[in-house]
RODO-2510 file (C-alpha; in nm, 4 decimals, decimal comma):
residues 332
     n   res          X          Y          Z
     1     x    10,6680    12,1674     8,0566
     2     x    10,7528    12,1387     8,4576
     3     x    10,7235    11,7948     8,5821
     4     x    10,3965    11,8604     8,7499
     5     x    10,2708    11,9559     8,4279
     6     x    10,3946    11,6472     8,2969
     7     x    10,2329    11,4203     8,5853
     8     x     9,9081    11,5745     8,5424
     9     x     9,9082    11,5047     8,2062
    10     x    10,0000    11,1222     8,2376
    11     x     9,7038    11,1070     8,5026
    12     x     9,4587    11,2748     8,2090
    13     x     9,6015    11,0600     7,9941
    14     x     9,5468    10,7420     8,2201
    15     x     9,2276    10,8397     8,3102
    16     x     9,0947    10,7939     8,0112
    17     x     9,2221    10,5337     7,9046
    18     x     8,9947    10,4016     8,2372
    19     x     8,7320    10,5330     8,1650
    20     x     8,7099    10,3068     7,8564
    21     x     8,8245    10,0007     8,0329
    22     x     8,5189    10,0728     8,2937
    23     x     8,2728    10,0929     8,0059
    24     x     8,3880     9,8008     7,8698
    25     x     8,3647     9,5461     8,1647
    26     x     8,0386     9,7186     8,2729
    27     x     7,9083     9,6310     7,9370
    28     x     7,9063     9,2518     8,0930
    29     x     7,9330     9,3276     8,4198
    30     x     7,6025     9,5198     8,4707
    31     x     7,5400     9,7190     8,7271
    32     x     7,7941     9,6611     8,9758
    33     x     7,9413     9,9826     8,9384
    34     x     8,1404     9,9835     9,3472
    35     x     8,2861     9,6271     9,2607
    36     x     8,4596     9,7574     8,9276
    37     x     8,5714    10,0066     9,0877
    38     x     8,7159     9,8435     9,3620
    39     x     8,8655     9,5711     9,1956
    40     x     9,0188     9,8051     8,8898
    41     x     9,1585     9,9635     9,2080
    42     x     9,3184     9,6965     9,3659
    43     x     9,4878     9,5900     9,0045
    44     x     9,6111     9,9394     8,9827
    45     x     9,7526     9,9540     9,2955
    46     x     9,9663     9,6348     9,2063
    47     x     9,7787     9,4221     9,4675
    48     x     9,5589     9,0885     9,4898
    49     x     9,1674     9,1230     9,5766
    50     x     8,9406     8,8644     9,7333
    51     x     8,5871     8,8673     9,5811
    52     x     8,3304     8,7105     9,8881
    53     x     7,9855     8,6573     9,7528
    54     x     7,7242     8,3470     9,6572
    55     x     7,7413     8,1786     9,3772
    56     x     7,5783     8,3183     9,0743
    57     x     7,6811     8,6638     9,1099
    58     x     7,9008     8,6376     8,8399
    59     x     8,2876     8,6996     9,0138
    60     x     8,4311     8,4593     8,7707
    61     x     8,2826     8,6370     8,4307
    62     x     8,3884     8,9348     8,5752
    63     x     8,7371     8,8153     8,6352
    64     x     8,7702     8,6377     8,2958
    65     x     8,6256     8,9961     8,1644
    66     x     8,9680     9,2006     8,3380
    67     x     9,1552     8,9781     8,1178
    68     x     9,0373     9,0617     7,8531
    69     x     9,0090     9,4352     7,9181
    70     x     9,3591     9,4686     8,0349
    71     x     9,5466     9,2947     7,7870
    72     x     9,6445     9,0089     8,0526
    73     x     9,7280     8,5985     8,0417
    74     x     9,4660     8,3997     8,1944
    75     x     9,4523     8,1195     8,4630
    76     x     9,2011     7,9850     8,6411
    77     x     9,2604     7,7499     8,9617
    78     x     8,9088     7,5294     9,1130
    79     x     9,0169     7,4673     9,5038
    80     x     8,9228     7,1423     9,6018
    81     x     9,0033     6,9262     9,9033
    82     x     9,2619     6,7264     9,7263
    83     x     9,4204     6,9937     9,5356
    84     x     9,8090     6,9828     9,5541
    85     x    10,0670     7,2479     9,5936
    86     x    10,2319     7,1033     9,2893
    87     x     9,8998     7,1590     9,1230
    88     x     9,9466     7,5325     9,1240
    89     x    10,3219     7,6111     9,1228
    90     x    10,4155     7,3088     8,8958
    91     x    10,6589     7,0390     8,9557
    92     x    10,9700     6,8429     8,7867
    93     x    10,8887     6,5707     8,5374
    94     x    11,2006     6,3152     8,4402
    95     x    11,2459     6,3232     8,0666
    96     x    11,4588     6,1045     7,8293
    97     x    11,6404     6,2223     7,5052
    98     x    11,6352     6,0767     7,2303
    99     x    11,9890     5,9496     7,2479
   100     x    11,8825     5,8202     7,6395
   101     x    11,9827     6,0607     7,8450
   102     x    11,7685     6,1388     8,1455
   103     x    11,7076     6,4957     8,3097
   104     x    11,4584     6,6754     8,4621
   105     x    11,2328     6,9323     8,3168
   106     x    10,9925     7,1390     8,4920
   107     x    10,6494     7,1961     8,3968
   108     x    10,4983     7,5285     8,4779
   109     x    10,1894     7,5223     8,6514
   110     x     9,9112     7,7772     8,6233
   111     x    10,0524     8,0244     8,8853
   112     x    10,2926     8,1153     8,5471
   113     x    10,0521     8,3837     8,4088
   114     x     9,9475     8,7274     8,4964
   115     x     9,5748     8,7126     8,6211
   116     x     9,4941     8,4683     8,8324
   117     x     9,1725     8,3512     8,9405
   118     x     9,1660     8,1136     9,2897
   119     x     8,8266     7,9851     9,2429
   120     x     8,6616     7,8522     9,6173
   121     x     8,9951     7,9124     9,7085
   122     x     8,9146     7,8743    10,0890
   123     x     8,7845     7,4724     9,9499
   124     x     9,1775     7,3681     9,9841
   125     x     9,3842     7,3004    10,2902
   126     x     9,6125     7,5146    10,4701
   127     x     9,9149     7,3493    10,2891
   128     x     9,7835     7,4171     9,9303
   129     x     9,6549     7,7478    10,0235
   130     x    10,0062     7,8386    10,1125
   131     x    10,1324     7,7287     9,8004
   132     x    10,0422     8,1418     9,6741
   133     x    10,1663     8,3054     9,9281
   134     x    10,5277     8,3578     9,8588
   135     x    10,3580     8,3778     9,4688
   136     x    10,1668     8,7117     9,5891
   137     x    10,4515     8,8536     9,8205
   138     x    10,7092     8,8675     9,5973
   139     x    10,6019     8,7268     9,2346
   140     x    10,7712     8,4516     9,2319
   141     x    10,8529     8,0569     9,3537
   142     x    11,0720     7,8262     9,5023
   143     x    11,0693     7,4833     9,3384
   144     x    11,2997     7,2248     9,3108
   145     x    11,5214     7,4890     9,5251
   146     x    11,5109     7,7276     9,2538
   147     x    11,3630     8,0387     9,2493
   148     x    11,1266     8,1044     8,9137
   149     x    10,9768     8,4450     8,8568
   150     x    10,6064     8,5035     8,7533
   151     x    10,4389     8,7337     8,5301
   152     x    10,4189     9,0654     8,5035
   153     x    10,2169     9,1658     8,6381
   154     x    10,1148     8,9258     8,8571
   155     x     9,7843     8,9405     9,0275
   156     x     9,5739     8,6803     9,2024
   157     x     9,1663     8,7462     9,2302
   158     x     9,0399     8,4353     9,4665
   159     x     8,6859     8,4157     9,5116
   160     x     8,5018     8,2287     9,8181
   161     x     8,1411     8,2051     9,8780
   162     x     8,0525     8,3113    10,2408
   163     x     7,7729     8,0821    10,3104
   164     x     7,9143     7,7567    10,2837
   165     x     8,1162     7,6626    10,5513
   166     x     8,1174     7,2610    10,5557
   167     x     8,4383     7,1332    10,3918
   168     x     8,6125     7,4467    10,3765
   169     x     8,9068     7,5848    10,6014
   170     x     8,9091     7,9367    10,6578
   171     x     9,1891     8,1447    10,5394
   172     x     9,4805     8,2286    10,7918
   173     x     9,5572     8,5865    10,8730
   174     x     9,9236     8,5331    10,7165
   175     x     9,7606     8,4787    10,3865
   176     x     9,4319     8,6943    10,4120
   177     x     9,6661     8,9890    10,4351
   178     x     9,8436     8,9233    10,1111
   179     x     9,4674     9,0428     9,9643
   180     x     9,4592     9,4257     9,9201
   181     x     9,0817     9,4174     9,9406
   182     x     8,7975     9,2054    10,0078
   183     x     8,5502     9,3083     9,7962
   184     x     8,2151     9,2006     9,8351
   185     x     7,9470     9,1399     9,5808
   186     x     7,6174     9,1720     9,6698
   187     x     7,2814     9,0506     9,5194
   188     x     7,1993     9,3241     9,2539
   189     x     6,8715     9,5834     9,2933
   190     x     6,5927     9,5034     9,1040
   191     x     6,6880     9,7102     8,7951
   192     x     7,0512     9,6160     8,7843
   193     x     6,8776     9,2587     8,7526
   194     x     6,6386     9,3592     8,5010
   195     x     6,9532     9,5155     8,2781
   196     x     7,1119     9,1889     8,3711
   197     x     6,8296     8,9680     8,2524
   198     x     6,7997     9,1538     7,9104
   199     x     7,1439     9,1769     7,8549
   200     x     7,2511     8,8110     7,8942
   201     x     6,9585     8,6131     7,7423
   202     x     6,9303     8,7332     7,4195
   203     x     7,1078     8,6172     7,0996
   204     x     7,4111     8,8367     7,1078
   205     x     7,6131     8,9154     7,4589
   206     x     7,8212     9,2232     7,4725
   207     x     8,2125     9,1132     7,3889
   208     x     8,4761     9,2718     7,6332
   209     x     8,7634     9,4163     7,3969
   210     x     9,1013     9,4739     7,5436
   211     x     9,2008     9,8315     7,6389
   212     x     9,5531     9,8234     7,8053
   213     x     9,8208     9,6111     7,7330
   214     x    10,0748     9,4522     8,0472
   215     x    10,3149     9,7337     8,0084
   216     x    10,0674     9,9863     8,0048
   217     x     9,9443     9,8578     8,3176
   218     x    10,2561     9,8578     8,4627
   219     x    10,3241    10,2209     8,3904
   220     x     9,9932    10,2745     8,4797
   221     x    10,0662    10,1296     8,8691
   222     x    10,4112    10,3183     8,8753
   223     x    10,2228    10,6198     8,7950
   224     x     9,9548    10,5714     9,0900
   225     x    10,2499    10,5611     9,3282
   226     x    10,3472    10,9312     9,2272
   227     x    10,0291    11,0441     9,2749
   228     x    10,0685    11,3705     9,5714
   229     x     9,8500    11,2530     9,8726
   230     x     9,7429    11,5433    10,0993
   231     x     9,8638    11,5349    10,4664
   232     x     9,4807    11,5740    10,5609
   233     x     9,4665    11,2338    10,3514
   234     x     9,7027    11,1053    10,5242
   235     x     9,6255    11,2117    10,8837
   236     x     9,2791    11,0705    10,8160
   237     x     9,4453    10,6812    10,6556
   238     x     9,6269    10,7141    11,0186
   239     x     9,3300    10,7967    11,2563
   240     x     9,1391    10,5527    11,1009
   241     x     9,3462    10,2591    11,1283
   242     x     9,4667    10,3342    11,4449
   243     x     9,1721    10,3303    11,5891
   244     x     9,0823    10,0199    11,5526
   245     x     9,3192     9,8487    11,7022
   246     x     9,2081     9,7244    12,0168
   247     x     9,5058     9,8701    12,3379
   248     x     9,5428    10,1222    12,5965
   249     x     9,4721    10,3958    12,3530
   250     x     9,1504    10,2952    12,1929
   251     x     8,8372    10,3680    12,2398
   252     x     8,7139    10,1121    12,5214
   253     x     8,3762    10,0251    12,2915
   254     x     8,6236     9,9562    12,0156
   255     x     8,9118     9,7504    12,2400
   256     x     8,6067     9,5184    12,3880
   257     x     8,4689     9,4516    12,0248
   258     x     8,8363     9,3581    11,8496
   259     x     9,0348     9,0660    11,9336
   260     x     9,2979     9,1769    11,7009
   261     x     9,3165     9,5209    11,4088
   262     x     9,4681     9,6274    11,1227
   263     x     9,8717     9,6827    11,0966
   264     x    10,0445     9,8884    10,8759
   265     x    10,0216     9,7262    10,5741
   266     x     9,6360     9,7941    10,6167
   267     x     9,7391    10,1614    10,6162
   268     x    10,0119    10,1254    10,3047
   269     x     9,6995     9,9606    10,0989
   270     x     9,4446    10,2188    10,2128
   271     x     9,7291    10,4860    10,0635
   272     x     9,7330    10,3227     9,7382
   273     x     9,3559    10,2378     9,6818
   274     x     9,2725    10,6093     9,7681
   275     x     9,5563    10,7327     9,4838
   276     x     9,3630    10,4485     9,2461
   277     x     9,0135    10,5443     9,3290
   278     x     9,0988    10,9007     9,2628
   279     x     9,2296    10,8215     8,8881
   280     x     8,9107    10,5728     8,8279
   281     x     8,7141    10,9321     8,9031
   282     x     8,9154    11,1899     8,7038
   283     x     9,1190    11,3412     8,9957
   284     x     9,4546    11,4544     9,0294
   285     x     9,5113    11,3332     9,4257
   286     x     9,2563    11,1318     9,6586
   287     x     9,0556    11,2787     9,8933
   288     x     8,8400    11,1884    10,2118
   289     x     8,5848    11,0752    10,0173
   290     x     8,8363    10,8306     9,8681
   291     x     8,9645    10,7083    10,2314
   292     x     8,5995    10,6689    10,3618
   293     x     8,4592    10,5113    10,0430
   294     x     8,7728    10,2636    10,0264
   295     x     8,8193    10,2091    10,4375
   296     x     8,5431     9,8730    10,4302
   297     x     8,7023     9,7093    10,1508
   298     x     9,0734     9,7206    10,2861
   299     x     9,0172     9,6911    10,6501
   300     x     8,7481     9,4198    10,6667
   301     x     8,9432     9,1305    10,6772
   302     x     9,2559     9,2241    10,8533
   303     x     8,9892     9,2870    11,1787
   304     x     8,8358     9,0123    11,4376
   305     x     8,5627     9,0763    11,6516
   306     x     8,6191     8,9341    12,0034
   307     x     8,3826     8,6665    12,1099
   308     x     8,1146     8,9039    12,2968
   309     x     8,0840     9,1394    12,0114
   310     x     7,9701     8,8197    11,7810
   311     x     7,7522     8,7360    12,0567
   312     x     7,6001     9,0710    12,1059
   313     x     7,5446     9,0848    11,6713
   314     x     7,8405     9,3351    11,6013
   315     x     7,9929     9,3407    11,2857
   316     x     8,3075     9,3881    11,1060
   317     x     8,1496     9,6774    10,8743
   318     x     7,9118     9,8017    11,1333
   319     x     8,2577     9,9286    11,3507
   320     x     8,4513    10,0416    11,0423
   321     x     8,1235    10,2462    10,9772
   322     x     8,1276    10,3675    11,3583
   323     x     8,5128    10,4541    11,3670
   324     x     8,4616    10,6149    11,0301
   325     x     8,1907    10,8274    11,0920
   326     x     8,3068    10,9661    11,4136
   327     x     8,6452    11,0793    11,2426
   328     x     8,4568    11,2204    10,9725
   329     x     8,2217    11,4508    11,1878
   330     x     8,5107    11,5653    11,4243
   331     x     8,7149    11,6098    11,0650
   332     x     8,3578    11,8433    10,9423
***
Protein backbone atom coordinates (compact mmCIF):
# COMPACT_ATOMS: atom_id res chain seq x y z
CA UNK A 1 0.00 0.00 0.00
CA UNK A 2 1.69 3.57 -1.12
CA UNK A 3 1.33 6.16 1.46
CA UNK A 4 -1.39 7.92 -0.38
CA UNK A 5 -3.24 4.85 -0.25
CA UNK A 6 -2.65 4.75 3.28
CA UNK A 7 -3.81 8.53 3.92
CA UNK A 8 -6.89 8.04 2.08
CA UNK A 9 -7.72 5.32 4.00
CA UNK A 10 -7.16 7.03 7.52
CA UNK A 11 -9.45 9.95 6.09
CA UNK A 12 -12.31 7.02 5.23
CA UNK A 13 -11.63 5.75 8.27
CA UNK A 14 -11.99 9.18 10.18
CA UNK A 15 -14.78 10.10 8.35
CA UNK A 16 -16.79 7.83 9.66
CA UNK A 17 -16.06 7.74 12.66
CA UNK A 18 -17.66 11.64 12.16
CA UNK A 19 -20.23 10.88 10.75
CA UNK A 20 -21.37 9.08 13.94
CA UNK A 21 -20.19 11.74 16.25
CA UNK A 22 -22.49 14.28 14.03
CA UNK A 23 -25.50 12.02 14.49
CA UNK A 24 -24.99 11.81 17.87
CA UNK A 25 -24.82 15.55 19.00
CA UNK A 26 -27.56 16.34 16.42
CA UNK A 27 -29.67 13.90 18.25
CA UNK A 28 -29.73 16.87 21.08
CA UNK A 29 -28.66 19.44 19.19
CA UNK A 30 -31.55 19.64 16.64
CA UNK A 31 -31.37 21.22 13.74
CA UNK A 32 -28.41 23.27 13.79
CA UNK A 33 -26.73 21.37 11.30
CA UNK A 34 -23.88 24.70 10.10
CA UNK A 35 -23.04 25.16 13.92
CA UNK A 36 -21.97 21.36 14.34
CA UNK A 37 -20.26 21.58 11.69
CA UNK A 38 -18.42 24.48 12.38
CA UNK A 39 -17.63 23.86 15.76
CA UNK A 40 -16.58 19.91 15.10
CA UNK A 41 -14.35 21.88 12.71
CA UNK A 42 -12.73 24.13 14.82
CA UNK A 43 -12.01 21.06 17.49
CA UNK A 44 -10.50 19.22 14.64
CA UNK A 45 -8.41 21.73 13.57
CA UNK A 46 -6.87 21.90 17.20
CA UNK A 47 -8.33 25.43 17.78
CA UNK A 48 -10.76 27.36 20.30
CA UNK A 49 -14.32 28.64 18.92
CA UNK A 50 -16.43 31.48 20.24
CA UNK A 51 -20.20 30.68 20.13
CA UNK A 52 -22.16 34.50 19.90
CA UNK A 53 -25.86 34.07 20.25
CA UNK A 54 -28.93 34.92 22.94
CA UNK A 55 -29.57 33.07 25.57
CA UNK A 56 -31.68 30.05 25.16
CA UNK A 57 -30.25 28.77 22.09
CA UNK A 58 -28.75 26.10 23.77
CA UNK A 59 -24.55 26.78 23.26
CA UNK A 60 -23.96 25.36 26.64
CA UNK A 61 -25.97 21.82 26.05
CA UNK A 62 -24.31 21.71 23.00
CA UNK A 63 -20.92 22.17 24.51
CA UNK A 64 -21.55 19.81 27.47
CA UNK A 65 -22.87 17.39 24.46
CA UNK A 66 -18.95 17.54 22.59
CA UNK A 67 -17.87 16.18 25.79
CA UNK A 68 -19.52 13.66 25.83
CA UNK A 69 -19.25 12.74 22.15
CA UNK A 70 -15.56 13.08 22.06
CA UNK A 71 -14.49 11.27 24.93
CA UNK A 72 -13.24 14.67 26.68
CA UNK A 73 -12.89 16.13 30.59
CA UNK A 74 -15.29 18.75 31.32
CA UNK A 75 -15.11 22.33 32.80
CA UNK A 76 -17.29 24.89 32.86
CA UNK A 77 -16.24 28.64 33.87
CA UNK A 78 -19.54 31.48 34.63
CA UNK A 79 -17.68 35.06 33.90
CA UNK A 80 -18.71 37.44 36.29
CA UNK A 81 -17.48 40.90 37.24
CA UNK A 82 -15.58 39.72 40.21
CA UNK A 83 -14.19 36.65 38.82
CA UNK A 84 -10.40 36.22 39.57
CA UNK A 85 -7.53 35.06 37.50
CA UNK A 86 -6.77 32.66 40.29
CA UNK A 87 -10.30 31.48 39.80
CA UNK A 88 -9.46 29.87 36.50
CA UNK A 89 -5.74 28.93 36.50
CA UNK A 90 -5.66 27.99 40.27
CA UNK A 91 -3.45 29.24 42.94
CA UNK A 92 -1.02 28.03 45.94
CA UNK A 93 -2.66 27.05 49.21
CA UNK A 94 -0.12 26.73 52.48
CA UNK A 95 -0.51 23.27 53.92
CA UNK A 96 0.78 21.70 57.20
CA UNK A 97 1.94 18.01 57.72
CA UNK A 98 1.12 16.16 60.08
CA UNK A 99 4.45 16.26 61.82
CA UNK A 100 4.17 20.48 61.29
CA UNK A 101 5.85 21.17 58.52
CA UNK A 102 4.53 23.89 56.26
CA UNK A 103 4.69 23.98 52.29
CA UNK A 104 2.80 25.01 49.61
CA UNK A 105 0.56 23.02 47.42
CA UNK A 106 -1.16 24.13 44.43
CA UNK A 107 -4.63 23.60 43.64
CA UNK A 108 -5.57 23.20 40.04
CA UNK A 109 -8.18 25.29 38.86
CA UNK A 110 -10.67 24.43 36.14
CA UNK A 111 -8.45 25.53 33.16
CA UNK A 112 -6.79 21.73 34.08
CA UNK A 113 -9.15 19.78 31.73
CA UNK A 114 -9.60 19.32 28.09
CA UNK A 115 -12.95 21.10 27.05
CA UNK A 116 -13.51 24.14 28.31
CA UNK A 117 -16.51 26.11 28.35
CA UNK A 118 -16.04 30.23 29.15
CA UNK A 119 -19.56 30.90 29.86
CA UNK A 120 -20.46 35.07 29.32
CA UNK A 121 -16.96 35.10 29.05
CA UNK A 122 -16.93 38.79 27.79
CA UNK A 123 -18.92 39.42 31.71
CA UNK A 124 -15.15 39.51 33.26
CA UNK A 125 -12.53 42.20 33.09
CA UNK A 126 -9.69 42.56 30.89
CA UNK A 127 -7.34 41.12 33.64
CA UNK A 128 -9.35 37.84 34.15
CA UNK A 129 -10.03 37.52 30.57
CA UNK A 130 -6.34 37.37 30.06
CA UNK A 131 -5.93 34.82 32.48
CA UNK A 132 -6.65 32.13 29.06
CA UNK A 133 -4.71 33.53 26.84
CA UNK A 134 -1.31 32.10 27.31
CA UNK A 135 -3.81 28.80 28.30
CA UNK A 136 -5.04 28.82 24.46
CA UNK A 137 -1.61 29.84 22.83
CA UNK A 138 0.40 27.36 24.04
CA UNK A 139 -1.61 24.87 26.50
CA UNK A 140 -0.26 25.70 29.31
CA UNK A 141 0.39 28.29 32.57
CA UNK A 142 2.61 30.22 34.50
CA UNK A 143 1.85 30.17 38.22
CA UNK A 144 3.75 30.61 41.10
CA UNK A 145 6.66 31.08 38.30
CA UNK A 146 6.19 27.68 37.16
CA UNK A 147 5.08 26.60 34.09
CA UNK A 148 2.10 23.70 34.34
CA UNK A 149 0.88 22.03 31.19
CA UNK A 150 -2.88 21.47 30.37
CA UNK A 151 -4.76 18.79 28.83
CA UNK A 152 -4.67 17.22 25.89
CA UNK A 153 -6.21 18.34 24.09
CA UNK A 154 -6.96 21.46 25.23
CA UNK A 155 -9.77 23.46 23.83
CA UNK A 156 -11.69 26.45 25.12
CA UNK A 157 -15.50 27.09 23.66
CA UNK A 158 -16.52 30.70 25.33
CA UNK A 159 -19.87 31.76 24.67
CA UNK A 160 -21.16 35.58 24.85
CA UNK A 161 -24.55 36.80 24.16
CA UNK A 162 -24.48 39.76 21.64
CA UNK A 163 -27.27 41.78 22.93
CA UNK A 164 -26.30 42.66 26.24
CA UNK A 165 -23.84 45.11 26.44
CA UNK A 166 -24.24 46.81 30.06
CA UNK A 167 -21.64 45.34 32.44
CA UNK A 168 -19.65 43.63 29.99
CA UNK A 169 -16.15 44.59 28.43
CA UNK A 170 -15.63 43.64 25.03
CA UNK A 171 -12.97 41.27 24.13
CA UNK A 172 -9.49 42.71 22.95
CA UNK A 173 -8.19 41.83 19.54
CA UNK A 174 -5.05 40.05 21.31
CA UNK A 175 -7.43 37.59 22.76
CA UNK A 176 -10.33 37.46 20.10
CA UNK A 177 -7.70 36.07 17.78
CA UNK A 178 -6.77 33.15 19.95
CA UNK A 179 -10.62 31.95 18.72
CA UNK A 180 -10.40 29.99 15.41
CA UNK A 181 -14.02 30.82 14.71
CA UNK A 182 -16.85 32.76 15.84
CA UNK A 183 -19.61 30.85 15.25
CA UNK A 184 -22.88 32.19 15.45
CA UNK A 185 -26.11 30.59 16.47
CA UNK A 186 -29.07 31.80 15.23
CA UNK A 187 -32.79 31.50 16.27
CA UNK A 188 -33.90 28.13 14.66
CA UNK A 189 -36.71 27.94 11.55
CA UNK A 190 -39.92 27.03 12.48
CA UNK A 191 -39.48 23.25 11.97
CA UNK A 192 -36.08 22.95 13.54
CA UNK A 193 -38.21 24.43 16.57
CA UNK A 194 -40.98 22.15 16.18
CA UNK A 195 -38.27 18.99 16.20
CA UNK A 196 -36.87 20.91 19.10
CA UNK A 197 -40.10 21.22 21.03
CA UNK A 198 -40.97 17.44 20.60
CA UNK A 199 -37.73 16.29 21.24
CA UNK A 200 -36.99 17.97 24.60
CA UNK A 201 -40.37 17.91 26.43
CA UNK A 202 -41.25 14.56 26.53
CA UNK A 203 -40.37 11.89 29.13
CA UNK A 204 -37.18 10.56 27.68
CA UNK A 205 -34.35 13.05 26.00
CA UNK A 206 -31.98 11.56 23.55
CA UNK A 207 -28.49 10.63 25.60
CA UNK A 208 -25.23 11.73 23.72
CA UNK A 209 -22.82 8.55 23.86
CA UNK A 210 -19.16 9.08 23.41
CA UNK A 211 -17.60 8.29 19.99
CA UNK A 212 -13.83 9.24 20.09
CA UNK A 213 -11.62 9.03 22.78
CA UNK A 214 -8.62 12.09 23.49
CA UNK A 215 -6.08 10.19 21.54
CA UNK A 216 -8.22 9.52 18.81
CA UNK A 217 -8.85 13.05 18.54
CA UNK A 218 -5.50 13.84 18.57
CA UNK A 219 -4.63 11.59 15.69
CA UNK A 220 -7.57 12.71 14.25
CA UNK A 221 -6.14 16.67 14.20
CA UNK A 222 -2.59 15.39 13.12
CA UNK A 223 -4.28 13.73 10.34
CA UNK A 224 -6.26 17.01 9.15
CA UNK A 225 -2.88 18.71 8.89
CA UNK A 226 -1.77 16.12 6.10
CA UNK A 227 -4.63 16.60 4.31
CA UNK A 228 -3.24 17.84 0.29
CA UNK A 229 -4.80 21.38 -0.21
CA UNK A 230 -5.03 22.39 -3.90
CA UNK A 231 -3.04 25.52 -5.00
CA UNK A 232 -6.50 26.83 -6.43
CA UNK A 233 -7.46 26.38 -2.58
CA UNK A 234 -4.92 28.07 -1.64
CA UNK A 235 -4.75 30.98 -4.12
CA UNK A 236 -8.41 31.52 -3.23
CA UNK A 237 -7.56 31.42 1.21
CA UNK A 238 -4.96 34.24 -0.13
CA UNK A 239 -7.21 36.51 -2.35
CA UNK A 240 -9.67 36.44 0.10
CA UNK A 241 -7.91 37.56 3.04
CA UNK A 242 -5.95 39.89 1.37
CA UNK A 243 -8.48 41.68 0.31
CA UNK A 244 -9.76 42.78 3.09
CA UNK A 245 -7.31 44.44 4.50
CA UNK A 246 -7.81 47.95 4.22
CA UNK A 247 -4.05 49.74 2.23
CA UNK A 248 -2.85 50.96 -0.97
CA UNK A 249 -3.79 47.76 -2.65
CA UNK A 250 -7.37 47.27 -1.73
CA UNK A 251 -10.22 47.90 -3.15
CA UNK A 252 -11.05 51.68 -2.14
CA UNK A 253 -14.93 50.53 -1.11
CA UNK A 254 -13.23 47.94 1.03
CA UNK A 255 -10.15 50.33 2.57
CA UNK A 256 -13.02 53.11 3.54
CA UNK A 257 -15.24 50.36 5.27
CA UNK A 258 -12.17 48.57 7.48
CA UNK A 259 -10.37 50.21 10.17
CA UNK A 260 -8.22 47.24 10.55
CA UNK A 261 -8.34 43.17 8.59
CA UNK A 262 -7.40 39.92 9.00
CA UNK A 263 -3.49 38.80 9.36
CA UNK A 264 -2.10 35.69 8.66
CA UNK A 265 -3.17 33.69 11.24
CA UNK A 266 -6.74 34.42 9.75
CA UNK A 267 -5.35 32.73 6.62
CA UNK A 268 -3.45 29.64 8.64
CA UNK A 269 -7.11 28.99 10.34
CA UNK A 270 -9.05 29.36 7.09
CA UNK A 271 -6.35 26.46 5.78
CA UNK A 272 -7.21 24.21 8.51
CA UNK A 273 -11.08 24.67 8.79
CA UNK A 274 -11.31 24.05 4.94
CA UNK A 275 -9.07 20.53 5.44
CA UNK A 276 -11.77 19.88 8.56
CA UNK A 277 -14.87 20.80 6.72
CA UNK A 278 -13.82 18.60 3.91
CA UNK A 279 -13.48 15.35 6.31
CA UNK A 280 -16.96 16.36 8.19
CA UNK A 281 -18.32 15.87 4.29
CA UNK A 282 -16.55 12.69 3.09
CA UNK A 283 -13.76 14.35 0.99
CA UNK A 284 -10.32 13.64 0.46
CA UNK A 285 -9.00 17.60 0.15
CA UNK A 286 -11.16 20.93 0.60
CA UNK A 287 -12.43 22.76 -2.00
CA UNK A 288 -13.89 26.34 -2.81
CA UNK A 289 -16.92 25.48 -1.51
CA UNK A 290 -15.08 24.74 1.74
CA UNK A 291 -13.15 28.29 1.69
CA UNK A 292 -16.43 30.22 0.87
CA UNK A 293 -18.67 28.24 3.25
CA UNK A 294 -15.93 28.60 6.14
CA UNK A 295 -14.61 32.43 5.15
CA UNK A 296 -17.66 34.21 7.70
CA UNK A 297 -16.92 32.12 10.55
CA UNK A 298 -13.01 32.68 10.62
CA UNK A 299 -12.76 36.16 9.39
CA UNK A 300 -15.62 37.86 11.28
CA UNK A 301 -14.01 38.83 14.22
CA UNK A 302 -10.48 39.51 13.29
CA UNK A 303 -12.27 42.61 10.97
CA UNK A 304 -13.46 46.31 12.18
CA UNK A 305 -15.56 48.41 10.27
CA UNK A 306 -14.37 52.06 10.32
CA UNK A 307 -16.71 54.50 11.89
CA UNK A 308 -18.63 55.63 8.53
CA UNK A 309 -19.32 52.15 7.43
CA UNK A 310 -21.28 51.59 10.99
CA UNK A 311 -22.86 54.77 10.29
CA UNK A 312 -23.87 54.07 6.78
CA UNK A 313 -25.37 50.21 8.22
CA UNK A 314 -22.40 48.07 6.77
CA UNK A 315 -21.63 44.97 8.22
CA UNK A 316 -18.93 42.65 9.06
CA UNK A 317 -20.68 39.64 7.04
CA UNK A 318 -22.27 41.83 4.48
CA UNK A 319 -18.30 42.69 3.14
CA UNK A 320 -17.00 39.15 3.66
CA UNK A 321 -20.10 38.25 1.45
CA UNK A 322 -19.08 41.16 -1.10
CA UNK A 323 -15.24 40.25 -1.20
CA UNK A 324 -16.32 36.65 -1.46
CA UNK A 325 -18.58 36.77 -4.12
CA UNK A 326 -16.59 38.89 -6.39
CA UNK A 327 -13.58 36.34 -6.13
CA UNK A 328 -15.86 33.65 -6.72
CA UNK A 329 -17.41 35.01 -10.07
CA UNK A 330 -13.96 36.18 -11.47
CA UNK A 331 -12.75 32.45 -10.12
CA UNK A 332 -16.24 30.97 -12.43
Amino acid sequence: MTTDDKLVDEILSLGGRLIEARASIERRFVGQHEVVEQVLAAILSGGHALLVGQPGLGKTMLVDTLATVLGLEDARIQFTPDLMPADILGSEVLDQTADGRRAFRFVEGPVFTQLLMADEINRASPRTQSALLQAMQEGQVTVGGAHRPLGRPFHVLATQNPIEQEGTYPLPEAQLDRFLMQIDVDYPDRDTERAILLATTGVMDDAPHAVLQPGELLAAQALIRRMPVGESVVSAILDLVRALRPGPDAEPWVAEALSWGPGPRAAQALMLVTRARAVLNGRFAPTLDDVQAMAAPVLRHRMALSFAARAAGQSIDGLIARVRDTQGRQAA
